[in-house]
C-alpha positions in Angstrom: -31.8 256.8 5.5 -30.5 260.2 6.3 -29.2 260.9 10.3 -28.6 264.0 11.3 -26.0 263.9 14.9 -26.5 267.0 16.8 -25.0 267.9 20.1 -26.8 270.3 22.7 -25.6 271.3 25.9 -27.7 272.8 28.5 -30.1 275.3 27.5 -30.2 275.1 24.0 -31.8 271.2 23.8 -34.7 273.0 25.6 -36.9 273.0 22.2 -36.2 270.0 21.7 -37.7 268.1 25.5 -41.7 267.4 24.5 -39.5 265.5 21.5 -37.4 263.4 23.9 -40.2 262.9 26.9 -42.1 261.2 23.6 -39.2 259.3 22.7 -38.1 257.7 25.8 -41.7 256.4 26.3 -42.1 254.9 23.6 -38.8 253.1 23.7 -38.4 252.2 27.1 -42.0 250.8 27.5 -39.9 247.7 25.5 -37.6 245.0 27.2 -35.9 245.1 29.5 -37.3 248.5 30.9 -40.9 247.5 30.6 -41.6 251.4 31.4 -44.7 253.0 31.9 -43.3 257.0 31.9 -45.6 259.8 31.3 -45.1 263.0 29.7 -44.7 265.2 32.7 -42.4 263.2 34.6 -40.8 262.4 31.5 -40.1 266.4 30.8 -39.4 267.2 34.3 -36.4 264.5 34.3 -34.9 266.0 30.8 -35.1 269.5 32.3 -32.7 268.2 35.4 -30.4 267.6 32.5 -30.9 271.0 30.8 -30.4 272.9 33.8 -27.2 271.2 34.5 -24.2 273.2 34.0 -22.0 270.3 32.3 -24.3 268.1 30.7 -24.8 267.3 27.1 -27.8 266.2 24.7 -26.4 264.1 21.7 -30.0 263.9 19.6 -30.4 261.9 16.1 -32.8 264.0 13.2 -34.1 262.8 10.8 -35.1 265.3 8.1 -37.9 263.2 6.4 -40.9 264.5 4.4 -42.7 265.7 7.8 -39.9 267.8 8.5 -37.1 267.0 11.0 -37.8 264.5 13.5 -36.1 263.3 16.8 -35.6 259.3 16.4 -33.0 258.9 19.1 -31.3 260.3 21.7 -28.7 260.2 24.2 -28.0 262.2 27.7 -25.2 262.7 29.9 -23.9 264.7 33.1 -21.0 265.3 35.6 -21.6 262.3 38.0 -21.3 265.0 41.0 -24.2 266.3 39.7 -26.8 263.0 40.1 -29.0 261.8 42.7 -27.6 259.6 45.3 -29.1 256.7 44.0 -26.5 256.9 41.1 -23.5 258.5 43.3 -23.2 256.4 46.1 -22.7 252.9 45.0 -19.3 254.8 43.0 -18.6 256.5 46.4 -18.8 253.7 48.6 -16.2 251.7 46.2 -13.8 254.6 46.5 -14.4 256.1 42.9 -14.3 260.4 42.8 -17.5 261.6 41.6 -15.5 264.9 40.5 -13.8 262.6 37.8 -16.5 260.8 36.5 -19.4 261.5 33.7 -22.3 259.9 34.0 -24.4 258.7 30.9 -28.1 258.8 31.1 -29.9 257.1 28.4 -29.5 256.2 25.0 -32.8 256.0 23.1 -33.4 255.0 19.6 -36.3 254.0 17.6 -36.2 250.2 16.3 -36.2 251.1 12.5 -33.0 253.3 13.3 -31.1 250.9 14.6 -27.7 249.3 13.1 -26.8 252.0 11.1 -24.1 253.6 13.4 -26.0 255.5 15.3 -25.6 253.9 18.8 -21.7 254.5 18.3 -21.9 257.4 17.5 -23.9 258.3 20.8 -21.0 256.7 22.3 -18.2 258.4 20.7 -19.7 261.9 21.3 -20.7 261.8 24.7 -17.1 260.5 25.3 -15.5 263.2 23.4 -17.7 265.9 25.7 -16.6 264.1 28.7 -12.8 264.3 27.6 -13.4 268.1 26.5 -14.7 268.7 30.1 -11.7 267.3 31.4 -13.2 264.2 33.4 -11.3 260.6 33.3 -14.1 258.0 33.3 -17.5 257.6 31.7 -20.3 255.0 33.3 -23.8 254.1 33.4 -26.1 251.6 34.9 -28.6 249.2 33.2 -30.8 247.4 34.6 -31.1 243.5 35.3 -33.9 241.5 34.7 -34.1 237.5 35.4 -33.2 235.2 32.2 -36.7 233.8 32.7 -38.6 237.1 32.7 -42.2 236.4 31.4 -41.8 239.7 28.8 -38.5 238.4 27.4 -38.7 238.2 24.2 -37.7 235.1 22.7 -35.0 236.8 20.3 -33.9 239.7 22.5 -30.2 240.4 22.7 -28.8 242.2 25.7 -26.7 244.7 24.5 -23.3 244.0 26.6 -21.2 242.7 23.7 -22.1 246.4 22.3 -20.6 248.1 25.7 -17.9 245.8 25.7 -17.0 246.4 21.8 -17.1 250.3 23.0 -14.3 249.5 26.1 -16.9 249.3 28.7 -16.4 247.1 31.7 -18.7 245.2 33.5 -18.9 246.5 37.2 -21.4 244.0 38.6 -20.7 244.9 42.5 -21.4 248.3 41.8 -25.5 248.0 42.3 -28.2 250.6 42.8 -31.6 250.9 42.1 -34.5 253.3 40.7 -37.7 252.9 41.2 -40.8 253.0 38.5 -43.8 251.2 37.2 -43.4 248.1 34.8 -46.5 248.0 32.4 -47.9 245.0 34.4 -47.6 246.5 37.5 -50.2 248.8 39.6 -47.4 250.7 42.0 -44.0 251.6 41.1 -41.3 248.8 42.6 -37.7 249.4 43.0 -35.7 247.9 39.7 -31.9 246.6 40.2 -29.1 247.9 38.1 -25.1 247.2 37.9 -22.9 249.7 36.5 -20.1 250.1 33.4 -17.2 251.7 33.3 -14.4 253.1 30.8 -11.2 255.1 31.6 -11.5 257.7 28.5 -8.3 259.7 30.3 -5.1 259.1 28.2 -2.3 256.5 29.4 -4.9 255.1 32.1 -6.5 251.4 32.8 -9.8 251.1 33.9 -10.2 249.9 37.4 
């Protein structure tokens, strides 16, 4: 298996969004996102990123028989530059939006998995963040109940993964987004906590 890691800023990921609206469908309909996107929303939400002076596209090819292919992907932007929903939980705790950069997603399909490629979503988005000058990285994942009906029976939550990267659990900082499980007929807000790392050199995180 062959993996092509390709960063895209801006603009030039633009070929590439019918790809990604796809991709993030398909995986985030699984546990613990449940989600049931479609494509226009899904391609309206990537071009927020696109058109965001700052932000960064870290996509996964895979050059196969059918030509290349997107298997996985991974987003980011300058925290000043999200909703509110994302800023002000950070604000509120005293954190500088101006210093922080904000992770998206990271999407991968199953059969891609364990190979490196999460880490290496990671470890570029990082290295943009640093290049740009900013001092923390975060994200929020979302928190659903131990005794979920659609748990799986073997699924594994991925925080040992974060925490083997230098994340840090931040379980006060909350927020919520709102969107339709598959078992649901109207969207309902979700719950999510937040992780942090200081990437800036000679710094703690908080």
């Amino acid at each position: 298996m062959t993996v092509e890691i390709k960063s895209l800023s801006g603009i030039d990921a633009t070929p590439y969004l019918d790809d990604l609206a796809r991709l993030r469908i398909e995986v985030f309909r699984a546990f613990p996102y449940l989600y049931d996107g479609s494509l226009h929303y899904e391609r309206k939400y990537l071009a927020t990123y696109a058109d965001t002076k700052g932000a960064v596209f870290v996509l996964a090819l895979d050059a196969g028989k059918e030509g290349e292919q997107v298997v996985g992907m991974s987003t980011g932007m300058p925290m000043a530059a999200e909703t509110d929903d994302v800023k002000m939980p950070l604000l509120r705790a005293g954190y500088d939006p101006d210093r922080i950069f904000y992770f998206g997603e990271s999407v991968l399909l199953p059969e891609y998995r364990g190979h490196g490629v999460g880490v290496r979503f990671f470890e570029e988005r990082e290295a943009h963040a640093r290049k740009l000058g900013f001092d923390c990285c975060t994200f929020c994942a979302v928190e659903r109940p131990a005794d979920h009906p659609r748990r799986p029976v073997d699924y594994v939550p991925l925080n040992a993964f974060w925490e083997k990267r230098g994340y840090r659990h931040h379980p006060k900082l909350r927020t919520s987004f709102t969107w339709r499980d598959l078992d649901e007929s109207v969207e309902s807000p979700k719950p999510l906590s937040f992780w942090m790392k200081t990437i800036a050199a000679g710094e703690e995180s908080r």
